[in-house]
C-alpha positions in Angstrom: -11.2 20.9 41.4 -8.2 18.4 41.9 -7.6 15.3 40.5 -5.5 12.8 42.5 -4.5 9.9 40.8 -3.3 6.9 42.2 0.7 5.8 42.5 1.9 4.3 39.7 2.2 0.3 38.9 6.0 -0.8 39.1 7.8 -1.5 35.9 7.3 -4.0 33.9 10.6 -6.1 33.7 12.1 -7.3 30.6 13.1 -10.9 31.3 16.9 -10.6 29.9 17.4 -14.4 30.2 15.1 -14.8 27.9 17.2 -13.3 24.9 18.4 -16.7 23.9 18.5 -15.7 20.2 21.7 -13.4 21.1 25.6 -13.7 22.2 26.0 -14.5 26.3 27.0 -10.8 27.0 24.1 -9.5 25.2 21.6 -11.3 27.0 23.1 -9.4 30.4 22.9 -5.9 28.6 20.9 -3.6 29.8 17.8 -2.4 27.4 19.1 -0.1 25.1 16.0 2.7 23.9 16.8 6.2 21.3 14.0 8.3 20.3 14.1 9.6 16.6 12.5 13.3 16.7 11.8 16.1 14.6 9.4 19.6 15.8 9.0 21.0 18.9 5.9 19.1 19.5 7.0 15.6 18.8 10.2 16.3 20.3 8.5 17.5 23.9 6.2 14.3 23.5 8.9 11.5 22.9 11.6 12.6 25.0 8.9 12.2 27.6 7.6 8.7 26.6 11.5 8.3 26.4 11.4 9.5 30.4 8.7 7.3 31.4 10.3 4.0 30.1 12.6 2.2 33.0 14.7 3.8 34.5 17.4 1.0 34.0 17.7 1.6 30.4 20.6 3.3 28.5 18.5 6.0 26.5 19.2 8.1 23.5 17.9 11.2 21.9 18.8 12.2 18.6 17.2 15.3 17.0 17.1 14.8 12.8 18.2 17.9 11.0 14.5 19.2 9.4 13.2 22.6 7.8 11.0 22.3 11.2 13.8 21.2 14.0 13.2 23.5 17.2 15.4 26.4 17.6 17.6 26.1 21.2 15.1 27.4 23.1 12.7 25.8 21.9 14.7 22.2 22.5 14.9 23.8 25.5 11.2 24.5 26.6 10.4 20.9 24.7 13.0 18.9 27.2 12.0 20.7 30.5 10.4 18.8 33.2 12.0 15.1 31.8 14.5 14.6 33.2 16.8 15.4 30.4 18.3 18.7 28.9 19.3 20.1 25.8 22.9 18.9 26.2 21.7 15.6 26.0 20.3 15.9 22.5 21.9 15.0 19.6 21.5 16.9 16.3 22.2 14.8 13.2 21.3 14.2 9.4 18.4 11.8 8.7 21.4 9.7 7.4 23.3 9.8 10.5 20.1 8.3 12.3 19.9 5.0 10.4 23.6 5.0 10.4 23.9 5.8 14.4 20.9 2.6 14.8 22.4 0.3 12.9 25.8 1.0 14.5 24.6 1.0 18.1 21.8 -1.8 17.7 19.2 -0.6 20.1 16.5 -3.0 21.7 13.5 0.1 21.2 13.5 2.7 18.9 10.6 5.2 19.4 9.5 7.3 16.4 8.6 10.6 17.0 8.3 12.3 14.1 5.7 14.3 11.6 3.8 11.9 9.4 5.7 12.1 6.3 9.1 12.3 7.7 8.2 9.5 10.2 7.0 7.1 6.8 10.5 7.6 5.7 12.4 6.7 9.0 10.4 3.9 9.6 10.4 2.6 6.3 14.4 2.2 6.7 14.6 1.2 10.1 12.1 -1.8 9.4 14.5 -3.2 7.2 17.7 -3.0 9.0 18.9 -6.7 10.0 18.2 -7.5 13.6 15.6 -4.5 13.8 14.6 -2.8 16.9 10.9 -2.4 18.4 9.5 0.3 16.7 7.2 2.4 18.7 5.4 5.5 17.6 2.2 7.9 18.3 1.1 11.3 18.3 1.9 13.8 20.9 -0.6 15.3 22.0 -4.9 15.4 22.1 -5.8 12.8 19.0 -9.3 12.9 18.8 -10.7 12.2 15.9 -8.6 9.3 15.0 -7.4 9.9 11.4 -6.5 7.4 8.3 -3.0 9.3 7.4 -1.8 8.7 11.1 -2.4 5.4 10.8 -1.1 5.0 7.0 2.1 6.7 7.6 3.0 5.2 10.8 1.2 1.2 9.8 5.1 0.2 9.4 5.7 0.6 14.0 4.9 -2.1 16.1 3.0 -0.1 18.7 1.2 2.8 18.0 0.9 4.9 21.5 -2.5 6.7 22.6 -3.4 8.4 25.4 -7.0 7.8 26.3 -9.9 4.8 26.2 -11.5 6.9 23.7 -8.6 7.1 21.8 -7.6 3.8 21.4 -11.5 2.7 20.7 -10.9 5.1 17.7 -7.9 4.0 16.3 -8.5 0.4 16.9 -11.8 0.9 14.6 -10.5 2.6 12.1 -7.3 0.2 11.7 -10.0 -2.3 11.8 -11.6 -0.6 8.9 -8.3 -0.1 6.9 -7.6 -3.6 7.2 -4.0 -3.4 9.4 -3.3 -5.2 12.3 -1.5 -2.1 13.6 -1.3 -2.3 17.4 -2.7 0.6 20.0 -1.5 0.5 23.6 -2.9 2.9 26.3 -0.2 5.7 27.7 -0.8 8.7 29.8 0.1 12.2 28.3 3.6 12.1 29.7 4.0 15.2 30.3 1.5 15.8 32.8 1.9 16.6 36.1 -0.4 15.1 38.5 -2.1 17.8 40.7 -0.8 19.5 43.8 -0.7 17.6 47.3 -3.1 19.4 49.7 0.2 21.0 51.6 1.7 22.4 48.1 -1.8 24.1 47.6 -2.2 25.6 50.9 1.0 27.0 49.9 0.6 28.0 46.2 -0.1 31.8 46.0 -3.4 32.8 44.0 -2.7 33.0 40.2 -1.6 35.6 38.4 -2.5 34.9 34.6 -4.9 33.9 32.5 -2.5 31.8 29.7 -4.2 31.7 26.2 -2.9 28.8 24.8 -2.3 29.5 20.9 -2.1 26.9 18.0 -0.6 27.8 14.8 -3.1 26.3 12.9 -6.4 26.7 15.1 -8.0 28.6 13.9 -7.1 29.0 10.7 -8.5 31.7 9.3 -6.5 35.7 9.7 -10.1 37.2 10.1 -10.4 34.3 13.0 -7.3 34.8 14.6 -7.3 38.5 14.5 -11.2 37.6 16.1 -9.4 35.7 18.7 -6.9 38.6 19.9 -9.9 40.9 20.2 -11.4 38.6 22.6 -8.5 38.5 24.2 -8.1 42.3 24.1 -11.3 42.5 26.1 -10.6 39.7 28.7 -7.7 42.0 29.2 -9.7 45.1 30.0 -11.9 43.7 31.5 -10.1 42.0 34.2 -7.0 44.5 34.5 -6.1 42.5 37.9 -4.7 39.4 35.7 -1.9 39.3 33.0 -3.5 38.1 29.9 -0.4 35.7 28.4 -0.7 34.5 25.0 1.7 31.5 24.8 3.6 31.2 21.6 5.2 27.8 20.8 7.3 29.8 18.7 8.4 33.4 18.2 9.6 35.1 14.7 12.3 33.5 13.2 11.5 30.0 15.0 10.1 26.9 13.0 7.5 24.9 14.8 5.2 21.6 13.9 2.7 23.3 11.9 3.6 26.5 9.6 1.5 29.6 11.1 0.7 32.5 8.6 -0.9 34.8 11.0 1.4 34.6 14.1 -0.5 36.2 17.4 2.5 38.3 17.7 2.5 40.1 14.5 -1.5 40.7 15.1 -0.5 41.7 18.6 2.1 44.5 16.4 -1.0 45.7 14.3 -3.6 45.7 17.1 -4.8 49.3 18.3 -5.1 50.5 21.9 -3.4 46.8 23.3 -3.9 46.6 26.6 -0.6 46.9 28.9 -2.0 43.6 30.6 -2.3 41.4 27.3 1.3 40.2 26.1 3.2 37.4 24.4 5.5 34.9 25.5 7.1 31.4 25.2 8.7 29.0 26.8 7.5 25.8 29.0 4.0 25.6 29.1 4.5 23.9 32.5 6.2 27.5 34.1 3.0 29.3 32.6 0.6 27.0 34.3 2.3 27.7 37.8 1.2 31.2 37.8 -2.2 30.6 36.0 -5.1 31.4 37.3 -7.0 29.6 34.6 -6.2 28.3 30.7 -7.9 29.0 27.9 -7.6 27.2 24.4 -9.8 26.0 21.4 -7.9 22.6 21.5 -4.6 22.5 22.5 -3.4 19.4 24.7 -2.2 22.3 27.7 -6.2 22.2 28.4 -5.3 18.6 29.8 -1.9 19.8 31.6 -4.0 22.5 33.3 -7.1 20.2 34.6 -4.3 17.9 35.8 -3.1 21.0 38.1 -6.7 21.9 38.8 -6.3 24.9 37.0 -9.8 26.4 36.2 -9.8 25.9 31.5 -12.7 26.8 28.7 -12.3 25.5 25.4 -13.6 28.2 23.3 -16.2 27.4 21.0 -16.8 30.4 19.6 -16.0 29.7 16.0 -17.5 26.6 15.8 -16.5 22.3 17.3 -15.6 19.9 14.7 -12.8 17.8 13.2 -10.9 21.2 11.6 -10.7 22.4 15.0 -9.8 19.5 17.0 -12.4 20.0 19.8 -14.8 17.4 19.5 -13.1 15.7 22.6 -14.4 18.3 24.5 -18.3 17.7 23.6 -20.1 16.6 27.1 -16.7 17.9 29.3 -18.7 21.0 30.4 -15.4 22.9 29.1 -17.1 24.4 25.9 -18.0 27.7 26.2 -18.5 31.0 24.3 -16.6 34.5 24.3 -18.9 36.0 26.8 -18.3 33.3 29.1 -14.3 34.2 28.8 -14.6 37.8 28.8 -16.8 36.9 32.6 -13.8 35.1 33.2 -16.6 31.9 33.5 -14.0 29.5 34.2 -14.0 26.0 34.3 -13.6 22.6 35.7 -14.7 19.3 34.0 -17.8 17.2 34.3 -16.7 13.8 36.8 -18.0 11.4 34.1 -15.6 12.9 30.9 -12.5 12.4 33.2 -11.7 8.4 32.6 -12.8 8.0 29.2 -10.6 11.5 28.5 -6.8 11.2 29.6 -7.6 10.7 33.0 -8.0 7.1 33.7 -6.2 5.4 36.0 -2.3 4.6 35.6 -3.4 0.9 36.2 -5.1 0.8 33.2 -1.7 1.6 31.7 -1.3 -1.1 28.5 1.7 0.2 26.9 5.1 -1.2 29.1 3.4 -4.4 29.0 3.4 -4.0 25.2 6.6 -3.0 25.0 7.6 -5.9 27.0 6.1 -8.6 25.1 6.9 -7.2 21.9 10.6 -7.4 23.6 10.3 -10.9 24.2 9.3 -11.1 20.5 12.5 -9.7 19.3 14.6 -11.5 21.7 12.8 -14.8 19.4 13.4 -13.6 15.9 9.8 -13.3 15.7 9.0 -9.8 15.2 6.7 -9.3 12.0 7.5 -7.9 8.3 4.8 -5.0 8.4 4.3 -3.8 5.0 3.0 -0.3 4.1 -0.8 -0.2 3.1 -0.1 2.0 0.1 2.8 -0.1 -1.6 5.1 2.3 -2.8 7.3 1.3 -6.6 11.0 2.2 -6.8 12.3 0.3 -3.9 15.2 1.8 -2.6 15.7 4.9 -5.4 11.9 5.7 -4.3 12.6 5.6 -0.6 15.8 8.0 -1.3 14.0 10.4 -3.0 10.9 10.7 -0.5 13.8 11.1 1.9 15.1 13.7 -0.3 11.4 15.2 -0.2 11.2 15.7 3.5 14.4 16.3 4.5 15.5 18.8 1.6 19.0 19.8 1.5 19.7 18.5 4.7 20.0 15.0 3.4 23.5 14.9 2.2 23.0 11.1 1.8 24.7 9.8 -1.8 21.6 8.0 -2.3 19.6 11.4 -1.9 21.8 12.9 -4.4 21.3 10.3 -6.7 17.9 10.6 -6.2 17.5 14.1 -6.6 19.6 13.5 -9.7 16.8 11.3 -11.6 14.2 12.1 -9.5 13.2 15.8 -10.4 14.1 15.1 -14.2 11.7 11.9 -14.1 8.6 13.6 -11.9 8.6 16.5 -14.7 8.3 13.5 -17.3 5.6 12.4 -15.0 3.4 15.7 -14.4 3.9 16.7 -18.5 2.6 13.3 -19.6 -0.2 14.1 -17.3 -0.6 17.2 -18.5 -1.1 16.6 -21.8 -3.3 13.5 -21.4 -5.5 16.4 -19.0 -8.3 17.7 -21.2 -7.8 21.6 -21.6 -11.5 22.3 -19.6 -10.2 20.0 -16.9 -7.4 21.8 -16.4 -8.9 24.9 -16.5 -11.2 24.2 -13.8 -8.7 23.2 -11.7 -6.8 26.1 -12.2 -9.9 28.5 -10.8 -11.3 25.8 -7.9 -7.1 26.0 -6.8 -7.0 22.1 -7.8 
C-alpha cells in the first residue's frame, strides 16, 4: 500500500511591518528561530520541526550538555535527512543557553527537551525581557495524552502534536487541568512521504525485516529476552531476510530513556543466534530503504515505514495499553501476535485509521499559522505571563537548584553552585523532619512495598 499525500500549502508569511513595537532595522530582520535540545530523540524531532519552519529564517541549534546528550553518532543519525549536520550543532552548558538567547534575542525558541529538563529551560526563558515564542512538543507517537507533559511544558506557548487524535486528547485533558495551554496540528517531520510510482518500479525488493527496539518497551528482562526469541525464530524461519534489530544506542551511548536490558547484551547471552539476526544503529531512515517490512510494539518508525509503504505489525503479544504505548494502534489492523510475525504476516493499515492517525492531510496543517499569529503577538508586547500549574517556592534559588537537579555537574552556573551549596544541606533538613514526624509502621511498609 502507498500513501500519496498531497503538495504542501506555501508558507505562512510573517508580516515584518507589522513589528512596530521594535527599532526600524529590526522590523526588516529576518525571523530569527534556535531549538534548545537534549536526547537523541528530542534532538532528531526538533531539529526537524526546526527544518520545516521557513526557509527564510536564520536558525539555530544548540545541544545542552546533559547526563543523556547523544554521542557523535548518534547527533549524527538524529540530524540526517534535515537538512542540517552535526557541524551545525552547538554543544553548550544549560547556562550558556539562556545566556546565548538573551544575547542573540531570537523571534522563536523551540523547546525540545525531556520533561524535567524542559520545566527548567522554559521556566528561565519565560522570564527573560522581550521573550521569544516559545514552542514545544513531544517527538514522537503521543497517544495517550498525559498530565506531566502537559504540567512540565504549561509554561510554552504552543504545544506541537502530530495527529487529530492527538490534539483532541490534549486539548481535553488541558481542559481538565484547567490551562489554556495551546495544541497546534504538525506532521511527524521526519517522515518521508512515500515513493513516486517511477522510484518504486525502481526500488529493488527488500532485504530486511527491521525490529524496531525501545529501551523501555517492554520493560520487563523476562519480556525482552521473550522478544529476542521471537526474533530468533523469525530469523530461522525466513533465512532469506536479515533480521536487523535497530538500537538507538549501542554500549557506552546514553539515550532518552535509560535501558537495563539492552537487545545487544541479550543478543551476547543468546544460544544458537542465528547468522541472519544482528544488531545495528544508525538512521532509521537508511534501515527502512532496505526493509522489507518493520516490526515494533510502539515505536514512532511504525509511522515512518507506512509512509514508505513498507509492510509493519505492531506486536501485541505482551499485552496493548498505556505502559506500552500501543493503544493508537487499536482498530489500525497493525496489531498482531508472534505467530503472525514468525509467518512473516505483514501488514498494511486499515483506510479509515489513516487521517485520524498521522496521516491527515498537510492542509489541515494548524501549527505555522500559530506560529504566525503568536508572532504578531510578540511583535505587540502582548504575549501572555503563563504561570506553572504547580507553583513552585524559592523563586530564583529554587529554580537554580532544580537546574542543578537535571543538569548535575554540568551546570557550572554560580547560581547552581550556590544552590547546591544550601540546597543538599536544606533537603536533608527536609527528608529528616519528615522522617521523624513518619510513624515507624509507616515507614516500614514503605520500606517492603519499595515506597
Amino acid at each position: 500500500m502507498t500513501l500519496e499525500f498531497p503538495p504542501a500549502p506555501a508558507t505562512v508569511a510573517v508580516r515584518k511591518a507589522s513589528h512596530s513595537r521594535r527599532s526600524a532595522k529590526r522590523a526588516v530582520d529576518t525571523i530569527s528561530a534556535v531549538v534548545i535540545v537534549d536526547s537523541d530523540s528530542y534532538t532528531k524531532w526538533g531539529v526537524a520541526i526546526l527544518a520545516s519552519m521557513p526557509a527564510d529564517w536564520n536558525k539555530k541549534i544548540l545541544l545542552v550538555a546533559t547526563p543523556v546528550a547523544p554521542s557523535a553518532a548518534q547527533l549524527t543519525a538524529a540530524v540526517a535527512g534535515s537538512g542540517f549536520v552535526s557541524a551545525d550543532v552547538s554543544r553548550v552548558g544549560v547556562a550558556e543557553v539562556i545566556r546565548r538567547v538573551r544575547a542573540d534575542k531570537p523571534d522563536v525558541v523551540l523547546v525540545s527537551m525531556l520533561g524535567l529538563p524542559a520545566t527548567v529551560v522554559l521556566t528561565e526563558l519565560h522570564e527573560l525581557p522581550d521573550r521569544p515564542v516559545l514552542v514545544t512538543g513531544l517527538p514522537g507517537i503521543s497517544i495517550p495524552a498525559t498530565e506531566l507533559a502537559i504540567l512540565r511544558r504549561v509554561q510554552a506557548d504552543l504545544f506541537l502534536v502530530h495527529s487529530k487524535r492527538e490534539v483532541r486528547a490534549f486539548e481535553l485533558l488541558a481542559a481538565e487541568l484547567g490551562t489554556d495551554l495551546r495544541f497546534a496540528l504538525s506532521r511527524l517531520p521526519f517522515v518521508r512521504t512515500a515513493l513516486t510510482a517511477t522510484e518504486r518500479e525502481g526500488a529493488r525488493p527488500g532485504t530486511d525485516i527491521v525490529f524496531a527496539a525501545q529501551a523501555i518497551v517492554p520493560l520487563d528482562r523476562g519480556d525482552r529476552t521473550r522478544m529476542l526469541q521471537i526474533l530468533a525464530l523469525l530469523a530461522e524461519t525466513h533465512p532469506q531476510y536479515r533480521v536487523v534489530i535497530k538500537l538507538r544506542a549501542t554500549r557506552g551511548e546514553q539515550q532518552t530513556h535509560d535501558e537495563d536490558d539492552s537487545y545487544e547484551d541479550l543478543l551476547d547471552e543468546l544460544e544458537n543466534a542465528p547468522a541472519n539476526l544482528v544488531v545495528a544503529s544508525g538512521p532509521m531512515g537508511r534501515f527502512l530503504d532496505d526493509a522489507a517490512a518493520l516490526v515494533t510494539i510502539s515505536s514512532t518508525s511504525a509511522i515512518e515505514a507506512i509512509a514508505l509503504g513498507v509492510p509493519v505489525i505492531a506486536l501485541d503479544e505482551f499485552g496493548v495499553g498505556p505502559d506500552l504505548i500501543n493503544d493508537v494502534f487499536v482498530d489500525s489492523g497493525l496489531l498482531a501476535d508472534a505467530e503472525a510475525l514468525v509467518a512473516a504476516d505483514f501488514r498494511t493499515p486499515a483506510p479509515h485509521w489513516l487521517d485520524d492517525n498521522y496521516f491527515h492531510a498537510d492542509a489541515d496543517n494548524t501549527w505555522l499559522t500559530a506560529l504566525d499569529e503568536l508572532l504578531r503577538e510578540r511583535s505587540l508586547g502582548m504575549l501572555p505571563d503563563r504561570a506553572p500549574l504547580e507553583p513552585r517556592r524559592g523563586g530564583a534559588l529554587r529554580r537554580a537548584w532544580e537546574r542543578r537537579k537535571e543538569f548535575g555537574g554540568l551546570d557550572r552556573s554560580p547560581s547552581a553552585i550556590v544552590a547546591l551549596v544550601v540546597g543538599v544541606p536544606a533537603r536533608a533538613i527536609v527528608r529528616l523532619v519528615l522522617f521523624v514526624r513518619t510513624p515507624r509502621a509507616v515507614r516500614a511498609a514503605n520500606r517492603i512495598l519499595g515506597g
